[in-house]
SEDOKE-736610 format. One record per residue (C-alpha): z, y, x. Coordinates in steps of 0.2 Angstrom, whole numbers, plus 5000, padded with zeros to 4 digits. Last residue first. Layout:
@c3 = Z	c2 = Y	c1 = X
...
# end
This chain:
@c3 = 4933	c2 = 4986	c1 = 5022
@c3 = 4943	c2 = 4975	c1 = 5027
@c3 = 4936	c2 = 4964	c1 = 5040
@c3 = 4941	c2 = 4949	c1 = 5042
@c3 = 4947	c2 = 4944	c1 = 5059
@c3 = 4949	c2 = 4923	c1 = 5057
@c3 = 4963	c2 = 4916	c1 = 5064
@c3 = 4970	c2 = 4909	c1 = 5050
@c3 = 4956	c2 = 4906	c1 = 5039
@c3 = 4963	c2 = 4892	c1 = 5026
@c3 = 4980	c2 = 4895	c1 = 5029
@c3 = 4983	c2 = 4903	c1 = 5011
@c3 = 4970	c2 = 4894	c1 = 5003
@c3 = 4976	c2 = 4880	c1 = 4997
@c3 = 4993	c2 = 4886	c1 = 4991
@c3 = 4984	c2 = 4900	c1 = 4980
@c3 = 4984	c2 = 4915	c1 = 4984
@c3 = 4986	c2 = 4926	c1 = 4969
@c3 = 4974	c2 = 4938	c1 = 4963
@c3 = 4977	c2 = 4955	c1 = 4964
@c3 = 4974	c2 = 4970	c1 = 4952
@c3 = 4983	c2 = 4987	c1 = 4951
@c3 = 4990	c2 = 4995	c1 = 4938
@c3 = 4993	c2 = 5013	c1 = 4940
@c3 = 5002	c2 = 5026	c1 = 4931
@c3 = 5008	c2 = 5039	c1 = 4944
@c3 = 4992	c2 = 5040	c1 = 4948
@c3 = 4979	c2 = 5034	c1 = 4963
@c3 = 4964	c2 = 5023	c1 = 4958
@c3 = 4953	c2 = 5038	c1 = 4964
@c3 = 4958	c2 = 5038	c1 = 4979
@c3 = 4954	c2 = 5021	c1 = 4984
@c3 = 4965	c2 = 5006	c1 = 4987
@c3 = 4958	c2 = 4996	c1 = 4999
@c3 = 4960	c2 = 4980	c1 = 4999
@c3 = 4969	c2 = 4965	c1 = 5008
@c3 = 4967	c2 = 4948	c1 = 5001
@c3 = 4960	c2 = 4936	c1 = 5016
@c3 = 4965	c2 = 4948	c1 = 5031
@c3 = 4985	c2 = 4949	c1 = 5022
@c3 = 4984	c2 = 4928	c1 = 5025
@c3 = 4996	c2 = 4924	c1 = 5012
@c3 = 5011	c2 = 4924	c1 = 5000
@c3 = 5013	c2 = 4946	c1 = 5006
@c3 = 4998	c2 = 4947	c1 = 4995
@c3 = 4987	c2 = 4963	c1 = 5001
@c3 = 4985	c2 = 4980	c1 = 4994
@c3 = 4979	c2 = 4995	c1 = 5008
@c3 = 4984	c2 = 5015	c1 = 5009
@c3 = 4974	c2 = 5022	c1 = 5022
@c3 = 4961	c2 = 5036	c1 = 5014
@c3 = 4977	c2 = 5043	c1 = 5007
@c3 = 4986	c2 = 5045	c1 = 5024
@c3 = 4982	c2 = 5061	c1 = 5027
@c3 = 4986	c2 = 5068	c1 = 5011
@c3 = 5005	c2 = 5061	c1 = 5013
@c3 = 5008	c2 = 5046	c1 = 5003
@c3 = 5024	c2 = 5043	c1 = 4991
@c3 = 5032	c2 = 5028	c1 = 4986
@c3 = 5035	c2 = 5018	c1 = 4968
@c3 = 5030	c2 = 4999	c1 = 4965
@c3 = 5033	c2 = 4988	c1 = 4950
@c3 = 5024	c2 = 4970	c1 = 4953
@c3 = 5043	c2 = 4963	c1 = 4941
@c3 = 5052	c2 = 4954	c1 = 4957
@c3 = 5044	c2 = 4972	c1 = 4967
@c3 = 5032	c2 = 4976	c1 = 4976
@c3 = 5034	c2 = 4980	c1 = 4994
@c3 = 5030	c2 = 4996	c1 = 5001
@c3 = 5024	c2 = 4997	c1 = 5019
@c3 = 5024	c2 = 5012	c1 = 5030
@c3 = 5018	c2 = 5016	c1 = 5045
@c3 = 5007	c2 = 5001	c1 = 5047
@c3 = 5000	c2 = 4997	c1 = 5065
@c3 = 5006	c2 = 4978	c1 = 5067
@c3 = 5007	c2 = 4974	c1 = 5048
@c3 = 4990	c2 = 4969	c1 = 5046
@c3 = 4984	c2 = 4981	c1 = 5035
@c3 = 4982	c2 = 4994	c1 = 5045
@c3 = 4990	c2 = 5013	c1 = 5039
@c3 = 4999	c2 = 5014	c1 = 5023
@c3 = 5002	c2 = 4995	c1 = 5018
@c3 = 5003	c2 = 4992	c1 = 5001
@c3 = 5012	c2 = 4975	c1 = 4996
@c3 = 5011	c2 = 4961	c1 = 4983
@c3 = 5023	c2 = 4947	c1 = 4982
@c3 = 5030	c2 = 4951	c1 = 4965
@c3 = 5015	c2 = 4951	c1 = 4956
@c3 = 5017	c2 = 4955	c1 = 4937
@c3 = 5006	c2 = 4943	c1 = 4925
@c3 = 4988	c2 = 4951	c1 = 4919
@c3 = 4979	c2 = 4934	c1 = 4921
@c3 = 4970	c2 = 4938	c1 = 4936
@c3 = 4986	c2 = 4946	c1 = 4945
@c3 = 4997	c2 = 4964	c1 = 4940
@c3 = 5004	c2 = 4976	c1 = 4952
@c3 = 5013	c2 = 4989	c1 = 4943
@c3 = 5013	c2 = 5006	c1 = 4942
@c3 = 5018	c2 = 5022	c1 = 4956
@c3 = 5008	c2 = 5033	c1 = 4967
@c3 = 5016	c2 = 5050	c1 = 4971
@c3 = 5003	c2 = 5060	c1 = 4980
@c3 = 5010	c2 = 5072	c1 = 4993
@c3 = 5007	c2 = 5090	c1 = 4994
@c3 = 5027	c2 = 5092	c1 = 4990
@c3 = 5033	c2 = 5086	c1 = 5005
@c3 = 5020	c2 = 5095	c1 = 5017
@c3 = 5028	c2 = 5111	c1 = 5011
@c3 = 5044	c2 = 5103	c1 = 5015
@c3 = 5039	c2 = 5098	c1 = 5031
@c3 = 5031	c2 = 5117	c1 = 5035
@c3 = 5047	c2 = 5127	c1 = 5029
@c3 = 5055	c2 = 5115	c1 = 5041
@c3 = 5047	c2 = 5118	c1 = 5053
@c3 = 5046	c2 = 5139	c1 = 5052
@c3 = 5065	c2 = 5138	c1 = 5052
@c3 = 5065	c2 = 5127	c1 = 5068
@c3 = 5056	c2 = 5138	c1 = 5077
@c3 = 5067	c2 = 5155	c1 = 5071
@c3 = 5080	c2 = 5145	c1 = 5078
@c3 = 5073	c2 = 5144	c1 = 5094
# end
């Protein structure tokens, strides 16, 4: 049993170190810091996320994705509708330097298609 758990653990912490470390800023259309962005790693839509990693009150964001989730990592405005302004965020944006652009939900549009199914991709 122990020799089990041994073998696991060297397995997690080898899976550990395989994952990509994505850190930045989250910036809008006019180049300000957007603190009400968030990634989502699994669906957007909160209900089957794994993970999600606000932005913080300056757009800065740091968390780490394991290689399997790295086709699954979305951007959306926490203001609004997630279906109207989620994105994905594709590998080859991912460093440990990113800026990452989102417009802003204006108040005029942040109920404008409730219950619309967008889809995301």
């Amino acid at each position: 049993m122990r020799l089990v758990q041994l073998l696991g653990l060297i397995v997690l912490c080898g899976l550990v170190g395989a994952c990509t470390r994505l850190k930045g800023v989250v910036l809008d259309e006019r180049g300000r810091a957007h603190p009400s962005a968030a990634f989502s790693v699994g669906r957007p839509d909160g209900l089957g996320a794994r993970s999600v990693h606000p932005a913080d009150a300056k757009g800065r964001f740091d968390f780490s994705v394991m290689p399997i989730d790295e086709n699954n990592v979305y951007i959306y405005d926490r203001a609004g509708n997630p279906a109207m302004t989620a994105r994905r965020v594709d590998r080859f944006e991912f460093s440990d330097n990113m800026k990452v652009r989102l417009p802003r939900v204006r108040p005029d549009e942040a109920e404008s298609f409730p219950d619309k199914n967008i889809p995301l991709d």
